[in-house]
C-alpha distance (Angstrom), angle and dihedral (degrees) to the residues before:
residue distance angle dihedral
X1 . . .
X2 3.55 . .
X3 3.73 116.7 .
X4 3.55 97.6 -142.9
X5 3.91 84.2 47.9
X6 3.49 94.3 42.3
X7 3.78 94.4 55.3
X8 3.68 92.1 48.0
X9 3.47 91.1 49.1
X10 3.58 90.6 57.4
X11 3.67 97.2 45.2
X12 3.72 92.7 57.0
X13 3.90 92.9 45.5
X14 3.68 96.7 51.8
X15 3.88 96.0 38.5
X16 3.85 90.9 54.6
X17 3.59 88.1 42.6
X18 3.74 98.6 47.7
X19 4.32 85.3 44.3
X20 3.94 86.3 60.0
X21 3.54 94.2 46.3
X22 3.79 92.5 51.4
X23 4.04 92.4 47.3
X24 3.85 100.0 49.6
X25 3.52 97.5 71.0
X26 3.85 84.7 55.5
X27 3.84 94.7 56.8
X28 4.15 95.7 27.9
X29 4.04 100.9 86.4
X30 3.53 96.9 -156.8
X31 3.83 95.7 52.4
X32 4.52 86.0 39.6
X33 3.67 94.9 81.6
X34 3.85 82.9 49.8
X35 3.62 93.5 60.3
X36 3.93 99.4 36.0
X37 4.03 86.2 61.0
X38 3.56 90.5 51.8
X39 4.08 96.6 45.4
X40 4.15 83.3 42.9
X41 3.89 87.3 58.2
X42 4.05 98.0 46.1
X43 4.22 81.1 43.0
X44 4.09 97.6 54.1
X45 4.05 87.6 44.7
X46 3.60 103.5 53.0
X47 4.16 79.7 49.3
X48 2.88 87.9 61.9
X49 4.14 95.3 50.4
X50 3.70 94.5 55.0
X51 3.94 115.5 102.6
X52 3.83 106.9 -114.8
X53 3.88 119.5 -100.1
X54 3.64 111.6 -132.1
X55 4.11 104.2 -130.4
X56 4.07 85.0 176.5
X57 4.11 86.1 114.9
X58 3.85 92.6 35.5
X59 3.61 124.1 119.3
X60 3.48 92.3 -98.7
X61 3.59 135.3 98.0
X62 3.81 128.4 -167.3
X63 3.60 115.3 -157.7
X64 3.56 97.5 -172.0
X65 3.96 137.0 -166.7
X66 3.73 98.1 -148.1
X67 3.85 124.3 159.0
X68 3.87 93.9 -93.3
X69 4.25 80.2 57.9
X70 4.52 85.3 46.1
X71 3.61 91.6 43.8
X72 4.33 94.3 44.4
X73 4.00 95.9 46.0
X74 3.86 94.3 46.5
X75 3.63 92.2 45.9
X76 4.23 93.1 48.0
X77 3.54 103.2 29.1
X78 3.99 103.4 16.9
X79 3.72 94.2 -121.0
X80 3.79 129.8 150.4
X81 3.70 130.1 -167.0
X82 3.08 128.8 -35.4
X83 3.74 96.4 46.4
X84 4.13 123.0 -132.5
X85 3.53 99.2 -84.3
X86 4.17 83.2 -133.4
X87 4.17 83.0 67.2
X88 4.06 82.5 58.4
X89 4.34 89.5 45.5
X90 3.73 94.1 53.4
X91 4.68 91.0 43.1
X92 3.41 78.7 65.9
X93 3.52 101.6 35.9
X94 3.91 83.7 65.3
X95 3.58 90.2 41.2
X96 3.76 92.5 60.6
X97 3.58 90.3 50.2
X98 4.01 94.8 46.3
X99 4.16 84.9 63.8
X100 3.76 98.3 -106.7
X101 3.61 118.5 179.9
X102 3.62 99.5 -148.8
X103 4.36 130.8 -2.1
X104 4.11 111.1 -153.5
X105 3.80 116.9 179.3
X106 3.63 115.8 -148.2
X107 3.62 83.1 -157.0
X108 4.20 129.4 115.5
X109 3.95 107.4 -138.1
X110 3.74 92.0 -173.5
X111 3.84 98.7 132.1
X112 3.58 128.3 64.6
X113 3.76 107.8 -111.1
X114 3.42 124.7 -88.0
X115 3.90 96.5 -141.4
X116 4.00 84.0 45.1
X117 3.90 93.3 103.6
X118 3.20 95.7 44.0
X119 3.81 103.7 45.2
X120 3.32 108.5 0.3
X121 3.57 93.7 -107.2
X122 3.96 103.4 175.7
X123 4.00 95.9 44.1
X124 4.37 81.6 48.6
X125 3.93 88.7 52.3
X126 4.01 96.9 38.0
X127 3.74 82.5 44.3
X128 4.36 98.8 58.4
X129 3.96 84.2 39.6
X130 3.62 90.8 54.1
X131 4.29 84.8 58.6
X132 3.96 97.9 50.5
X133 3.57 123.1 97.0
X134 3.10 96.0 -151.7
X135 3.83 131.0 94.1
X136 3.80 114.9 -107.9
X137 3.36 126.5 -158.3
X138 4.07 134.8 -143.9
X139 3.50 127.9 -145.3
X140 3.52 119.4 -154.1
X141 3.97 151.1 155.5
X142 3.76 113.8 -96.5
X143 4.08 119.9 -144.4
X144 3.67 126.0 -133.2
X145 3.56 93.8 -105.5
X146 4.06 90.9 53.8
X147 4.10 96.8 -90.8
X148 3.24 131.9 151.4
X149 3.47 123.8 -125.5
X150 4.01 123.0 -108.0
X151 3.94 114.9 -88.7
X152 3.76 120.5 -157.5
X153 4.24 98.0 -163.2
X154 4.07 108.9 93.2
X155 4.27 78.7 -134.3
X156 3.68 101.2 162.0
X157 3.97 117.1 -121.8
X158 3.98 89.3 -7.1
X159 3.89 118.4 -160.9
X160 3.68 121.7 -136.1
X161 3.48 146.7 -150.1
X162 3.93 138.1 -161.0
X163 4.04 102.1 -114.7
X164 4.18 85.8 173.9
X165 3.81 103.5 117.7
X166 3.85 101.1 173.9
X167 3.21 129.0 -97.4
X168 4.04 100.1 -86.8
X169 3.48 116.9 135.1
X170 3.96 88.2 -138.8
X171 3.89 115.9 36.5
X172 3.71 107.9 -125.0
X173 3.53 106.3 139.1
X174 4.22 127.8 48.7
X175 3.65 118.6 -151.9
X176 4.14 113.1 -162.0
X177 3.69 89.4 -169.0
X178 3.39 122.3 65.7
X179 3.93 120.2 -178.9
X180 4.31 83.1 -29.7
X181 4.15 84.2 -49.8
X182 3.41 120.7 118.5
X183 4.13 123.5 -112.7
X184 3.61 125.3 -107.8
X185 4.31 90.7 -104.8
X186 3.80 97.5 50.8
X187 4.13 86.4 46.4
X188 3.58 89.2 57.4
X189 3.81 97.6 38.3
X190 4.21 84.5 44.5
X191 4.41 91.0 50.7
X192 3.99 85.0 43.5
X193 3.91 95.5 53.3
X194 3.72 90.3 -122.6
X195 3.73 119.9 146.4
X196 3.59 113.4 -142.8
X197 3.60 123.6 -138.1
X198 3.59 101.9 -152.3
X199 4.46 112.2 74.3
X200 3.61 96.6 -90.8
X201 3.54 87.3 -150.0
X202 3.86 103.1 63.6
X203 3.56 142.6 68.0
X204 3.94 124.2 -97.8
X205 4.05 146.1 -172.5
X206 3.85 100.6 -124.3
X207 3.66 124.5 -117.5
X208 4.12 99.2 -133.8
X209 3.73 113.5 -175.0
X210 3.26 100.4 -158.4
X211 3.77 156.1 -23.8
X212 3.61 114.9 -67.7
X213 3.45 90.6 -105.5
X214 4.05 132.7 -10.4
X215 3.30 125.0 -129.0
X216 3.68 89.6 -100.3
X217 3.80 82.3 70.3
X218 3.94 98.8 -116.9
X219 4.02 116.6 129.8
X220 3.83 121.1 -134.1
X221 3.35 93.6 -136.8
X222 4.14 126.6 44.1
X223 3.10 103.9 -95.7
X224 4.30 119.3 -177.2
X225 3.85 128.4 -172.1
X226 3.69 116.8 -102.9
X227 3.52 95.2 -141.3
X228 3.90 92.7 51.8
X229 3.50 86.4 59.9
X230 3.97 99.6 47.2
X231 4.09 86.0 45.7
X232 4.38 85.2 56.6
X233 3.32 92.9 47.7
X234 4.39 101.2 40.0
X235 4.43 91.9 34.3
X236 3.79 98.2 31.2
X237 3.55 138.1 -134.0
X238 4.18 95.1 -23.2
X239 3.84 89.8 59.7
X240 4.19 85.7 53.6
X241 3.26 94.6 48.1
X242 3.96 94.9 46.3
X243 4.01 87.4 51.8
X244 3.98 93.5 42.1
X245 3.65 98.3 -114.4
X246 4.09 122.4 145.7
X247 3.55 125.2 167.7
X248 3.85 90.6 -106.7
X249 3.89 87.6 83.0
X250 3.06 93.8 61.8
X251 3.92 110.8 35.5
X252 3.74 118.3 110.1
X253 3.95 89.4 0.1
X254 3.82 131.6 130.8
X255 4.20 102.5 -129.4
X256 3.24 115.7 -150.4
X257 3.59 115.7 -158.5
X258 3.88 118.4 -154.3
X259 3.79 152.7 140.5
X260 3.77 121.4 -107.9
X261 3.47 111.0 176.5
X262 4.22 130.5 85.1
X263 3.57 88.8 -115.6
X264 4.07 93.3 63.9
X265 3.36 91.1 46.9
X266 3.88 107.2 -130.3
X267 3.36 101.7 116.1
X268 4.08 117.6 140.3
X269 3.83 140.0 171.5
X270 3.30 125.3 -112.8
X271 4.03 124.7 -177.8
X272 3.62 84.5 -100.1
X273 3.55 109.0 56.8
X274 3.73 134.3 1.7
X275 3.78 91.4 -120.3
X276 3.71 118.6 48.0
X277 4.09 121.4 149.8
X278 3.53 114.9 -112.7
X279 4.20 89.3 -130.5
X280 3.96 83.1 67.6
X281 3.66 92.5 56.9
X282 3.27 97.8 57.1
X283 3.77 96.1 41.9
X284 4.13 86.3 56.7
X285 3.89 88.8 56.4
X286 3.91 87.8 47.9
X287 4.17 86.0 50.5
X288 3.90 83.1 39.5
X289 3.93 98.8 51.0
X290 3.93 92.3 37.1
X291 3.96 90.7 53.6
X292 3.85 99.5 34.7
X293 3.81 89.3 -122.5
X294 3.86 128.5 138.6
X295 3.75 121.0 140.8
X296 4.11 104.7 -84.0
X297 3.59 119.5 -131.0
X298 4.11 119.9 -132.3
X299 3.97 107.0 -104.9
X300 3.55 110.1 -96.9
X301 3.80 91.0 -108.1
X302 3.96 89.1 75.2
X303 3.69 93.0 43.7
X304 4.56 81.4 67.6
X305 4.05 88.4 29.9
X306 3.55 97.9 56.8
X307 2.91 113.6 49.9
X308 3.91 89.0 42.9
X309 3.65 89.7 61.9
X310 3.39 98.5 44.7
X311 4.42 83.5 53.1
X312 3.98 85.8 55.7
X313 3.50 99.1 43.3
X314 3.43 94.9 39.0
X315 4.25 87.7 49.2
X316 3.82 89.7 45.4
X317 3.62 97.4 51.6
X318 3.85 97.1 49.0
X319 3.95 97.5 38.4
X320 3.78 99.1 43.9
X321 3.72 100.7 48.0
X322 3.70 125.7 87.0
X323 3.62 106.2 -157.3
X324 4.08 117.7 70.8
X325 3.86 88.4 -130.0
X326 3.73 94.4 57.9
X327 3.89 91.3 50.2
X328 3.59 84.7 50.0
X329 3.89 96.9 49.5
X330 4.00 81.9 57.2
X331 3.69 103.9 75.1
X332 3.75 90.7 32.5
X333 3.78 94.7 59.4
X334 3.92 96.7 37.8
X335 4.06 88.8 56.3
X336 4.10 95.0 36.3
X337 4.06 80.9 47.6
X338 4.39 90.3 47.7
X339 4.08 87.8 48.0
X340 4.00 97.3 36.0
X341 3.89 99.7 55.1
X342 3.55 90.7 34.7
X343 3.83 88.8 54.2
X344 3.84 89.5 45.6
X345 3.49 90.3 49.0
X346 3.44 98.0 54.8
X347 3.81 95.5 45.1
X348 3.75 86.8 67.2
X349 4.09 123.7 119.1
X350 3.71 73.5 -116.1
X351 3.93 112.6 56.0
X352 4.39 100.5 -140.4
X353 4.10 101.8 178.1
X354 3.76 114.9 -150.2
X355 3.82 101.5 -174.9
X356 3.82 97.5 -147.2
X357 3.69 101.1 -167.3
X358 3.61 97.1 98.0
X359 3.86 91.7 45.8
X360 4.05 82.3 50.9
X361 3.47 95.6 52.8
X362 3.89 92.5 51.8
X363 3.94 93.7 44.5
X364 3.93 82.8 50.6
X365 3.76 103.7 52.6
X366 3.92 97.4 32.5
X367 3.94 85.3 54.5
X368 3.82 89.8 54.7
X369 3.30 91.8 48.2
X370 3.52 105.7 40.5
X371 4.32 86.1 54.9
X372 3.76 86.8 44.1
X373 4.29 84.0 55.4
X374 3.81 92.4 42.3
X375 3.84 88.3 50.4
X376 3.62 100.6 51.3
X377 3.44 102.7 31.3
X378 3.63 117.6 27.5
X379 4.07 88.9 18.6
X380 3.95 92.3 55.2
X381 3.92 95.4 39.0
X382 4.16 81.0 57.2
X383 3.33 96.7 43.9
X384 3.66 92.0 52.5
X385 3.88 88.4 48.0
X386 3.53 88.5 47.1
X387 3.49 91.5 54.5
X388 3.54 105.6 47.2
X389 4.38 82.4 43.5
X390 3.83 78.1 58.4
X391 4.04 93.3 73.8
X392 4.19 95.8 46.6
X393 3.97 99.5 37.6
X394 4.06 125.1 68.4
X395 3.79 117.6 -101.8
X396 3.53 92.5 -102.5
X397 3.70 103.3 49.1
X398 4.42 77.5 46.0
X399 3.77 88.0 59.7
X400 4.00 93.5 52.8
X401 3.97 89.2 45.2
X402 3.97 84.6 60.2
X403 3.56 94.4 50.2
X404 3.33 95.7 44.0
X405 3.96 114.7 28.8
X406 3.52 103.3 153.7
X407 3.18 96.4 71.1
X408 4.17 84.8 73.0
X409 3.93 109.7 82.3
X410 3.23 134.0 176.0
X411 4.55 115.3 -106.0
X412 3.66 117.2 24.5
X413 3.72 144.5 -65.6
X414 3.40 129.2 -160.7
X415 3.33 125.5 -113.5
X416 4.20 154.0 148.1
X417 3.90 106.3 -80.9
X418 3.52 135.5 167.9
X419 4.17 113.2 -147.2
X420 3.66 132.7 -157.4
X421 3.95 129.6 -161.1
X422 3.52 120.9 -175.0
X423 4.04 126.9 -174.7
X424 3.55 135.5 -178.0
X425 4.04 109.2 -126.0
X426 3.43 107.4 -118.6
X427 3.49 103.6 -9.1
X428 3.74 89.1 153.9
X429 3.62 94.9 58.6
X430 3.19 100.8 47.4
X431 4.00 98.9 42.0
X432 3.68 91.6 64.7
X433 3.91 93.1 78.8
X434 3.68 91.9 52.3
X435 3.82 127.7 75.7
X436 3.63 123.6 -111.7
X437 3.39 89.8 -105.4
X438 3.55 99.4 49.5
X439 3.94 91.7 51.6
X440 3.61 96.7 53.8
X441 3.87 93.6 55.5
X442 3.88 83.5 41.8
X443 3.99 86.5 57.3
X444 3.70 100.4 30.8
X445 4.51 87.2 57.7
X446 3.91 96.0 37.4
X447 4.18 93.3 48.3
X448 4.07 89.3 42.8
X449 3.75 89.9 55.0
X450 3.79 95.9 35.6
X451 3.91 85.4 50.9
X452 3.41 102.4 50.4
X453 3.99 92.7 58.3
X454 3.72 80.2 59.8
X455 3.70 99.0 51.5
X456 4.14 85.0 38.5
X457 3.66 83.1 70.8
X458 3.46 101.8 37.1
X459 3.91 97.2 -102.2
X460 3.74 127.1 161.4
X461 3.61 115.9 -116.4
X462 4.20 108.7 -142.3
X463 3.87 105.3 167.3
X464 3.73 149.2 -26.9
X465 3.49 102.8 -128.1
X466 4.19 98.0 -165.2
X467 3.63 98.6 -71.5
X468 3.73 97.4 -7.5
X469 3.29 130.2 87.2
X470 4.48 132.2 -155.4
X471 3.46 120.6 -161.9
X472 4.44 133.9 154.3
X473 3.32 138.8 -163.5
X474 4.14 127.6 -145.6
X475 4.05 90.2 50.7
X476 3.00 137.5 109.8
X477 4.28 90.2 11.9
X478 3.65 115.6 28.2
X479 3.99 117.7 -100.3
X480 3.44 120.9 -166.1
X481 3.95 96.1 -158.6
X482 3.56 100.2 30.9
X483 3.67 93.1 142.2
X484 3.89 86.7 60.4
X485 3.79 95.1 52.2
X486 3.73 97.4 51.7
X487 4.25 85.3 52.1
X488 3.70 81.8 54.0
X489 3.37 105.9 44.8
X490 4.60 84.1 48.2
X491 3.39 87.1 50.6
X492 3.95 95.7 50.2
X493 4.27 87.7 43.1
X494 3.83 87.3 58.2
X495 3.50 88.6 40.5
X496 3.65 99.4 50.6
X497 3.91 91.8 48.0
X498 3.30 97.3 65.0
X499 3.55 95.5 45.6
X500 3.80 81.1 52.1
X501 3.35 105.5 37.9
X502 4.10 99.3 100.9
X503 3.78 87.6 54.1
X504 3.84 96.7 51.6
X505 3.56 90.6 50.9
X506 3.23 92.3 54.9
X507 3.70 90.9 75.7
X508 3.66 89.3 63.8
X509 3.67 107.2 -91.3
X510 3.42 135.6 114.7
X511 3.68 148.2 -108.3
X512 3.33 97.8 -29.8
X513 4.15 117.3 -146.4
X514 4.31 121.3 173.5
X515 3.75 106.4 -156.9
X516 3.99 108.8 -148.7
X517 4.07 128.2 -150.8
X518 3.91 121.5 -177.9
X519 3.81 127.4 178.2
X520 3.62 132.2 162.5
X521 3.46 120.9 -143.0
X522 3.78 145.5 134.1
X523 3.79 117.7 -85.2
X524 3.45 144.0 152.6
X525 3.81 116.9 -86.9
X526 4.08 139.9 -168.1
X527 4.26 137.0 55.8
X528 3.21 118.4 -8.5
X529 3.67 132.3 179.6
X530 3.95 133.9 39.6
X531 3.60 141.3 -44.8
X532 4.57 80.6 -88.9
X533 3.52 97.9 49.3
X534 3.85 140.4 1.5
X535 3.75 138.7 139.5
X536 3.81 144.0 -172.8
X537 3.66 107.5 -82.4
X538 3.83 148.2 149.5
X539 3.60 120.4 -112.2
X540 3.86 123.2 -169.7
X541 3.62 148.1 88.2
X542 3.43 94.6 -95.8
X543 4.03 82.5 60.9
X544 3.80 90.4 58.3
X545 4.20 89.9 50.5
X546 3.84 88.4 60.1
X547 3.80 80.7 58.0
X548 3.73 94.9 46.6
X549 3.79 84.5 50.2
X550 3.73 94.4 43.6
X551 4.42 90.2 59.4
X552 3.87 94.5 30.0
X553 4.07 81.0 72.8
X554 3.84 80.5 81.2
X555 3.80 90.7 67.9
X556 3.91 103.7 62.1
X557 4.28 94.6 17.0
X558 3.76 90.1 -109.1
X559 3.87 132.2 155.7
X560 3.86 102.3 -150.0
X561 3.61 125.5 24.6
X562 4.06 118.3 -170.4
X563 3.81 130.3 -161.6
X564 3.79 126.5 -125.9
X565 3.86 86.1 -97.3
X566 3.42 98.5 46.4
X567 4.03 96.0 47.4
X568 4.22 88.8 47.2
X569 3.79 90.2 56.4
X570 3.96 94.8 40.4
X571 3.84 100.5 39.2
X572 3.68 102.8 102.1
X573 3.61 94.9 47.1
X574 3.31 104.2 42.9
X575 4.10 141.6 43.5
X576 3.92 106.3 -115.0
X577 3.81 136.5 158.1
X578 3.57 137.5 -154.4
X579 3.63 106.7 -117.7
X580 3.91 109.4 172.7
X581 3.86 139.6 -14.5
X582 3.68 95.7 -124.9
X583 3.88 137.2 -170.8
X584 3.67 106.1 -153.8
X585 3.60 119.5 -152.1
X586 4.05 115.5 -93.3
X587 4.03 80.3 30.7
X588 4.21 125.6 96.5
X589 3.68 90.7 174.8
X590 4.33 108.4 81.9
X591 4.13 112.4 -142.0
X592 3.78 127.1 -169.5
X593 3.72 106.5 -108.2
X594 4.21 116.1 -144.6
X595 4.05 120.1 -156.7
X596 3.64 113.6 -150.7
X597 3.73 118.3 -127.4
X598 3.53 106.3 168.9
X599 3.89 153.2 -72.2
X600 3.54 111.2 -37.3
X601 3.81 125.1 -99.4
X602 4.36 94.1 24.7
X603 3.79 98.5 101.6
X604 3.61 132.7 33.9
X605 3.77 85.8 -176.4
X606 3.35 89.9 63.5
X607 3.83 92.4 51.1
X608 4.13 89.3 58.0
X609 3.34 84.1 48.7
X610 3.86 97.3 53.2
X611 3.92 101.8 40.9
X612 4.13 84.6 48.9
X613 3.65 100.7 53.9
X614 3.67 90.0 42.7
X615 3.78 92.8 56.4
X616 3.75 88.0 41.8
X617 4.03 80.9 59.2
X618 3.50 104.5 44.2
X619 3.71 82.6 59.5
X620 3.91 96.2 43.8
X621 3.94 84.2 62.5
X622 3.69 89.5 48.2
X623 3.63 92.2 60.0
X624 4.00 82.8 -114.8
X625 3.77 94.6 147.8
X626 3.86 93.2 160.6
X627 4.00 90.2 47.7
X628 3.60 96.0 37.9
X629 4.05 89.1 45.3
X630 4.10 94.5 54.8
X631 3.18 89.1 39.8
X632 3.89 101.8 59.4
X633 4.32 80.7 38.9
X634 3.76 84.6 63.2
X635 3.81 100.4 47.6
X636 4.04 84.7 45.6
X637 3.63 98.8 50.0
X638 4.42 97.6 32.4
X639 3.43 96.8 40.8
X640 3.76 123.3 21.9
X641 3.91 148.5 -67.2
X642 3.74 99.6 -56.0
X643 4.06 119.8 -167.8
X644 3.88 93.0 -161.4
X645 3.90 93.2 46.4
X646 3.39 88.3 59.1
X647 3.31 110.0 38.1
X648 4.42 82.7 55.7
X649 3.24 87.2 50.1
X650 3.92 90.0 56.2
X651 3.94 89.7 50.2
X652 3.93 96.5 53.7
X653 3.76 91.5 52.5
X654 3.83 88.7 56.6
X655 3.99 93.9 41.4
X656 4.04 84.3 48.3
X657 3.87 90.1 53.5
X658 4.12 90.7 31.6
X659 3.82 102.1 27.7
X660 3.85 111.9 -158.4
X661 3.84 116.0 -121.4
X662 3.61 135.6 -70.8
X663 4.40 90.6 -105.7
X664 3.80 84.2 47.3
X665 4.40 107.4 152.7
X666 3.59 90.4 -162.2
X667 4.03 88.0 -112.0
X668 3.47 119.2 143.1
X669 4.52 110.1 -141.1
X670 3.57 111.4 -144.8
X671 3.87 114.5 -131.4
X672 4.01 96.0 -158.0
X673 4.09 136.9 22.1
């Protein structure tokens, strides 16, 4: 199949796979409650990463029975809890007064008094209630079957509100019906003349603003002491103004009065804090109802989109990449991207809830899955590469392969190479005097000794082609000065067969002679063949000229012939001449053609030798036959036996009898590869 098929095959497989998986527990009811918990616990904590919302100028007052409020009323009037209910008739006695719009008492009245017999407590407190203007409130229980629940005071025509909150442990939700009655917030919003903006009628996740008090101390809402508000109303205006109360707090405000403290026994939980007073929960629904807020669920049709996309990406990003830290980055940015945006989301003035457990779930499985794909499809198919790359590289260049296996693929890529051919001069000849036998333990020693100057040098081995042998450098790991290695590795063939040379012979051929060609050149690189056969090889033309170089060696009785690119990349570290511009066969285009002598600074000889025969071929393209001539006679008699001197020499004495023509370039066209 296709690779690019393949991996888009598997993308869409394990995405849709990975979606499923994430939407059962949704639909499963035994695995739901599962999943709730899990959304419950992403829900409480970005709570608690929103920035509080100061409800100190709200429309809600708290007139709150905290211990400071205990502590003051035992101390002045020696009362314990509960309170005189009379203490609660003059509160709102002063509230009245202050201008407030509405007074709601988070407080249950179920009981007869305990003072009643002795002071007639109740008819007192229905009695002040009965002289305030303004509505009042009631909260009370509500029955299954819609009832109220009993209420001691003799208040005339009382109004009530639903106080039931549910029996959560943490208060998330707000129900303004209760058993067709209506909560305690849209009672007090109804006696005020408010209209809510909210349906009064249906069930919401509260907006909270904040904790009930940071750890700076402040409260989110305004909260004031009970018993600062009794002491205004019972010692007059000098007890207000020594506990900072002015009618302005209270004008035009819906008070809420409540108990605070673990010995009233109204504490809640909120997602914010572990202890928040149930008066403050109803005065954030009031807030809630008042401003049309309530934290807004995503549409169901991103609860399936989601998590799907975060299965695709999530796929995508670990299939497609080659490197094992990109796959990893995958999974890490889908589920930072889930929790982010939802975080962001829910930081907004308006609270939008994304629950991202679903989306999690997906991101989760289609990561383990996508790995799991990687591993034992593309991982294996590399590891088999690697393995048969193992046999043609050096042990080194093996060891980074294993560290780093993507970066073998199957196809090509192009890339910068440098190529070497070597080629045993008339192998054929001189293998027909040998037996089979023979030969093949000739070839088997000479290409294990010619191979591991290669791998010396960290080569790539292609093919054995008979006696020949292709190898690069700069594929499949990067190599900065792969052009130098190949010269190396020529040099240490040449060097290695003479050292050699008795040995081979010994098998009962002749004068052995490896003729070298190196070019570098850009080609494509990687597998190549079927799903029977294929290896890592170079394809290109610039392949073939290493070839052409490798059997133009025949011309001037060379060992190693260089291209133009090769020598310009190896000149300053090694000694090199210019022996011919040359127009190979199969080519129109002429190139200078380099031999390689050696490494540079080892032989002064070979200096004379290089500085004569490129004077001697300066004047060859000059049509300087006399010049050139002496010239090559003085490198051949100063310096040493030279196979390219002579075989120049042998070409101007047939251009002297056989002069080329008057548009003659000086370049020499081979007749054979």
């Amino acid at each position: 199949m296709n690779p690019v098929i393949r991996r888009l095959a598997a993308v869409s497989i394990i995405a849709l796979v990975a979606w499923l998986i994430a939407m059962l527990p949704g639909a499963a009811a035994p695995i739901r409650p599962i999943l709730d918990r899990a959304n419950v616990f992403f829900y409480d904590t970005y709570y608690r990463l929103r920035p509080i919302e100061s409800r100190a100028d709200g429309p809600v007052v708290i007139v709150a029975v905290d211990q400071r409020s205990l502590d003051a009323i035992d101390k002045t009037y020696h009362y314990g809890w509960p309170w005189p209910r009379e203490f609660w008739g003059h509160i709102v006695t002063y509230l009245g007064k202050a201008g407030a719009k509405v007074v709601v008492f988070d407080l249950l009245f179920t009981e007869t008094s305990a003072y009643q017999s002795r002071t007639g407590d109740d008819d007192t407190f229905a009695g002040l209630l009965g002289e305030v203007k303004a509505p009042v409130v009631f909260g009370s229980m509500v029955s299954a079957d819609g009832g109220w629940g009993h209420f001691a005071p003799p208040v005339k025509g009382p109004t009530f509100g639903a106080v039931n909150l549910g029996g959560d442990k943490i208060f998330r939700h707000y129900t303004p019906p209760t058993n067709s009655r209506p909560s305690l917030a849209v009672a007090a919003l109804k006696a005020a003349g408010m209209a809510p903006r909210l349906p009064p009628d249906r069930p919401f996740l509260l907006h909270y603003y904040g904790p009930h008090q940071a750890g700076d101390g402040k409260r989110t809402f305004c909260y004031i002491s009970a018993a600062s508000v009794l002491g205004a109303q019972l010692q007059g205006d000098e007890a207000a103004r020594a506990a900072g109360l002015t009618a302005e707090l209270f004008r035009n405000k819906i008070v809420l009065i409540g108990a605070i403290t673990a010995g009233t026994y109204d504490l809640k939980s909120s997602p914010l804090s572990g202890q928040y007073p149930g008066v403050e929960v109803h005065a954030t629904a009031i807030e809630n109802l008042l401003a049309g807020q309530q934290v807004w669920i995503a549409p169901t049709m991103w609860g399936w989109l989601t998590p799907l996309l975060c299965a695709v990406l999530t796929t995508a990003g670990v299939i497609y990449p080659r490197r094992a830290i990109a796959k990893a980055i995958a999974p890490v940015l889908a589920a930072a991207g889930i929790l982010g945006i939802g975080i962001l989301l829910f930081r907004g003035s308006t609270i939008r809830w994304v629950p991202p457990v679903a989306a999690l779930i997906a991101t989760a499985f289609s990561s383990l899955a996508a790995f799991s794909w990687a591993y034992f499809m593309e991982d294996r198919q590399r590891r088999f590469m690697l393995k048969a790359l193992s046999k043609v590289v050096s042990p080194a260049v093996a060891a980074q392969l294993a560290q780093n296996p993507q970066r073998l693929t199957l196809g090509t890529v192009r890339t910068d190479i440098t190529v070497l051919f070597t080629d045993l001069a008339n192998f054929t000849n001189m293998s027909e005097g040998m037996g089979d036998e023979k030969v093949g333990e000739l070839l088997n020693r000479y290409l294990g000794e010619m191979s591991d100057q290669v791998l010396l040098n960290d080569g790539t081995l292609d093919k054995y082609i008979g006696d020949a042998i292709m190898c690069f450098w700069n594929a499949p790991l990067p190599q900065s000065d792969h052009a130098v290695r190949a010269c190396r590795a020529a040099l240490g063939v040449t060097r290695r067969e003479r050292e050699i040379q008795a040995d081979l012979i010994s098998y009962g051929a002749k004068q052995i002679h490896t003729r070298i060609g190196i070019n570098t050149t850009s080609a494509r690189v990687g597998f190549v063949g079927s799903s029977h056969l294929y290896n890592y090889t170079a394809i290109g033309d610039g392949v073939n000229l290493a070839s052409r170089l490798e059997g133009a060696n025949k011309l001037y009785g060379t060992c190693i012939l260089l291209s133009e690119t090769t020598a310009e990349a190896v000149k300053d570290h090694f000694l090199i001449r210019r022996i011919d511009v040359l127009r190979v066969k199969g080519k129109r285009k002429p190139m200078a053609v380099y031999e390689l002598l050696a490494e540079k600074e080892t032989d002064s000889q070979l200096d004379a030798l290089v500085r004569g025969y490129e004077s001697a071929f300066a004047h060859y393209q000059l049509r300087q036959w006399d010049q050139a001539e002496k010239a090559l006679l003085e490198v051949n008699g100063h310096s040493m036996d030279d196979a390219a001197s002579r075989a120049l020499l042998n070409r101007i004495e047939r251009l002297r009898i056989a002069p080329p023509p008057e548009d003659w370039d000086g370049v020499y066209d081979a007749k054979e590869k």
